[in-house]
N, C-alpha and C positions, 0 to 999 in steps of 0.2 A: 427879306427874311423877317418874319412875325416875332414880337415877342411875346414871354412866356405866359402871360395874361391875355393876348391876342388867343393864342394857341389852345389856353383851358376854352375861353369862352365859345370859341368856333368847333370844339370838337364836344362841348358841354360836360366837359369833366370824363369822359366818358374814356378813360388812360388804363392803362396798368400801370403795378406797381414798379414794374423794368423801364417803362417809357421816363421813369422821373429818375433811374439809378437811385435805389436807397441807399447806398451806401453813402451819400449827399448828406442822408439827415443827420443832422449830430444831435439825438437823442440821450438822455442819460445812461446809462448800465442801469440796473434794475439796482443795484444797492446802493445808486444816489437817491431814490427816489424815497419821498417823505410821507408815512401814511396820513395820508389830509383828511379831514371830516369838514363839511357843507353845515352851517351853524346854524341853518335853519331846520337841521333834525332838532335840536336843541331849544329850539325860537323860547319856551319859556321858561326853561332854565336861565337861560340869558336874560330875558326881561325881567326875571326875578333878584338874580345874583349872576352879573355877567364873569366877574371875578371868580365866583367860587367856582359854576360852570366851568370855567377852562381851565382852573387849577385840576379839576376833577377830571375831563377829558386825558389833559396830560396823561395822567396817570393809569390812562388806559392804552399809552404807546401813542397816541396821536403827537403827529409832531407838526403837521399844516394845517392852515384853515382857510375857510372862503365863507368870505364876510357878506352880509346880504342889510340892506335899510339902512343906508347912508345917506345923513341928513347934511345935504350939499349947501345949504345956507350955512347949520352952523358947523359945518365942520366936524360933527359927530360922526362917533361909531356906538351904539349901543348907549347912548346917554352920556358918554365921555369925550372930552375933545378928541382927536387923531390922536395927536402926540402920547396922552394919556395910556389910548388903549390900548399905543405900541408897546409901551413898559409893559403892563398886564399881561402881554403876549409874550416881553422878553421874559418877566420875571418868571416865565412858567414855560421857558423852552422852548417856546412855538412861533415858529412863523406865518404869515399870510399872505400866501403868492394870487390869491385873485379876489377880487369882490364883485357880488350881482349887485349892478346900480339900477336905478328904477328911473332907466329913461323911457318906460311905457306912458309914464305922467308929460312928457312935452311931445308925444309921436302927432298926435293933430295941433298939435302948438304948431308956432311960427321958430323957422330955425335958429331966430337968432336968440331963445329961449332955449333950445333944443343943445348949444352949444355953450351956453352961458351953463347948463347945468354938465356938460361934457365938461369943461374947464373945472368946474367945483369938484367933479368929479377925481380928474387928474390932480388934482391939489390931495384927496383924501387917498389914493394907491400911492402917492409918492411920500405921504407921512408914513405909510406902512411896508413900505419898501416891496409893495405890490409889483408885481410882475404882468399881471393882465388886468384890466377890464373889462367886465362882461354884461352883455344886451344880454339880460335871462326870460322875458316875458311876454308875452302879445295879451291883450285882454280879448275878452270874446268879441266884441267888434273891431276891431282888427286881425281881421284873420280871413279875410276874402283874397282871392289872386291877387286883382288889385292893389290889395294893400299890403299883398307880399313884394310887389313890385315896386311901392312906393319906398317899403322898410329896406331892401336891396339899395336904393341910391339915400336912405340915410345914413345907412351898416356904413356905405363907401363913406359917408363923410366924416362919420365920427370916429372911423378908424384910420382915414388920410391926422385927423387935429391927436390923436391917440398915440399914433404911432411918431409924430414930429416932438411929442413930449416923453420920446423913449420909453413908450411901454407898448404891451400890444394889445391888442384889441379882437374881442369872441363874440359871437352867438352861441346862445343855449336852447335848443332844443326841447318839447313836449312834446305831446300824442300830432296835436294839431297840424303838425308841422307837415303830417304826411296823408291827410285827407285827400284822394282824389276829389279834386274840381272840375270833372268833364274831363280828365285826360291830361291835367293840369296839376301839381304838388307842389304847396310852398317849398318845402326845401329842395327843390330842386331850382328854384328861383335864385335862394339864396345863393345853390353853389353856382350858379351859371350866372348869375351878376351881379356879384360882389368881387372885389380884387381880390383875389386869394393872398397876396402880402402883407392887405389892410385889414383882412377880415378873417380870421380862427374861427375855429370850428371849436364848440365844447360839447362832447356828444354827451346825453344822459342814456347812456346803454340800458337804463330799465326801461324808458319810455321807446325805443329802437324794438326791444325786444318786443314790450307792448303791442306795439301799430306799424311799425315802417314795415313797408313791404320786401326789402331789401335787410339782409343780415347786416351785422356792426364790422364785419369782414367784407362785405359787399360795398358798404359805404367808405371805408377806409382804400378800396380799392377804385374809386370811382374820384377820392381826393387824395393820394396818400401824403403823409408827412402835414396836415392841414388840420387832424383834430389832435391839437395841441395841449387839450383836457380832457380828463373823463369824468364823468360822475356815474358812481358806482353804487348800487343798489339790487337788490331781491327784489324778485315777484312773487308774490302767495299764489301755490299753489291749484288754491282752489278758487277766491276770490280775486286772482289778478290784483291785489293792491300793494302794498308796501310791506315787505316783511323784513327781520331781520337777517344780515349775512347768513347764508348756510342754510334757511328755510325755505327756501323758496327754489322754483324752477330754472332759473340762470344759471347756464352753464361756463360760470369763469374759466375754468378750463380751456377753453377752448377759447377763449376771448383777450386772455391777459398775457395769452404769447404773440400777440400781434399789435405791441405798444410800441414797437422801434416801426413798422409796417405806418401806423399813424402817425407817428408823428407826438406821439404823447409826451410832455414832457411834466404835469402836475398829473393827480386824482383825487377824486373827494368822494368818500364814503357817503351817503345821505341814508334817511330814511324821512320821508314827510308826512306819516301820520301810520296807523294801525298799530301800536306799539304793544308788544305783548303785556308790559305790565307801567312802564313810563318813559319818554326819551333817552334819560340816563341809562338805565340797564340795558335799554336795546341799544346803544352808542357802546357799550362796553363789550356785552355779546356778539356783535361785529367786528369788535374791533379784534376780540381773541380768535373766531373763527380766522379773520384775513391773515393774521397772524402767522397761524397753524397750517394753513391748507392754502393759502394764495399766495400771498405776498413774495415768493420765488419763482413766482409762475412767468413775473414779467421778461420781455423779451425785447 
């Protein structure tokens, strides 16, 4: 008899949603869930006035956040120690269930760099009472089969030392992920050998809708209960780049009743650049559109 990890591998995730019974996932109701924003829409509000930033978000309904430039020597978040930037986030209501770490900086290191910053890592989610951490990046060389295959038996490792220190552990997704190589797609690397218990899935449904050749319902069908985060974003229209909620061609509708089907239990609102007039307003503009027209949609 195969176990469940035998079984994804050798069939290559290639399931439905009945083969896994959803009714397994214990997902939240759609009215536990906390509208998150990704704080790198923001990047230089924060660098300016990290404080006033998230006093300001607050008060546009945001009540999660995912942290991004954690400096694992010193134990920072945004120029403040941990402990620090917890308060900041209590004093203003808000939580922080994930952070992008930048283990792209030890990927051609030696592991035992690779995990000395994995550990600094886990010291900085568990000052913030973080719930995941998240691989968000490949540089442009890093991004051959190959070295999707080498990143698959890191994913395993940093998410075996991730998950022993009670949290869990994701990949984040870009365009890149889905380039065919001769017949070949990283992300299909990753879901075909990586433990799926050690290893989350954080889809960015703009960059899905983007490139993958497979819909964000296709992919959730091929993992279910495994993308455990979304990150949530518009497409312009016309120039395919980043627009604010409700501008663009993304059809949430039809995407945001299929959050129990994933496996979703956090989201983050993003936008990473094309702002109609500055971050803040388009973080605001977002936030009132999700409000109005999504935010009930979940399922």
């Amino acid at each position: 008899m195969i176990n469940r990890r035998d079984f994804i591998k050798q069939t290559g995730l290639a399931v439905s949603a009945a083969s896994f019974g959803l009714a397994g996932f214990n997902s939240p109701k759609a009215k536990d869930y906390k509208m998150g924003l990704q704080l790198f829409t923001i990047r230089a509000p924060m660098a300016e006035d990290p404080k006033l930033a998230l006093k300001t978000i607050a008060g546009f309904g945001y009540q999660d956040t995912e942290t991004y430039g954690y400096d694992g020597e010193k134990q920072e978040f945004y120029g403040m120690p941990a402990t620090d930037f917890k308060k900041v986030l209590e004093d203003n209501s808000l939580v922080s269930t994930s952070g992008h770490y930048d283990f792209i900086k030890y990927f051609n290191g030696s592991s035992e760099d690779l995990m000395r910053y994995t550990d600094q890592s886990i010291v900085g989610a568990h000052a913030l009472n973080q719930k995941y951490i998240t691989w968000p990046w490949l540089d442009p060389e890093s991004r051959s089969i190959e070295k999707f295959k080498i990143l698959a038996d890191k994913l395993n490792l940093i998410g075996e030392r991730v998950n022993k220190a009670g949290l869990g552990f994701a990949y984040h997704n870009h365009d890149f992920e889905f380039i065919d190589h001769n017949g070949e797609i990283g992300y299909d690397i990753i879901l075909q050998n990586t433990d799926p218990e050690l290893v989350k899935l954080q889809i960015d449904l703009y960059w899905v809708a983007h490139s993958s050749p497979l819909s964000a319902h296709e992919l959730f069908m091929k993992a279910p209960g495994r993308f455990v985060m979304w990150h949530i974003k518009d497409m312009d229209k016309v120039s395919r780049d980043y627009t604010e909620m409700g501008n663009g061609s993304i059809d949430y509708t039809k995407i945001l009743p299929a959050a129990s089907l994933s496996g979703m239990e956090y989201y983050y609102i993003e936008q990473g650049g094309n702002f109609a007039q500055n971050p803040i307003q388009s973080v605001k503009e977002s936030a009132t559109y999700f409000k109005k027209n999504l935010i009930n949609l979940f399922a």
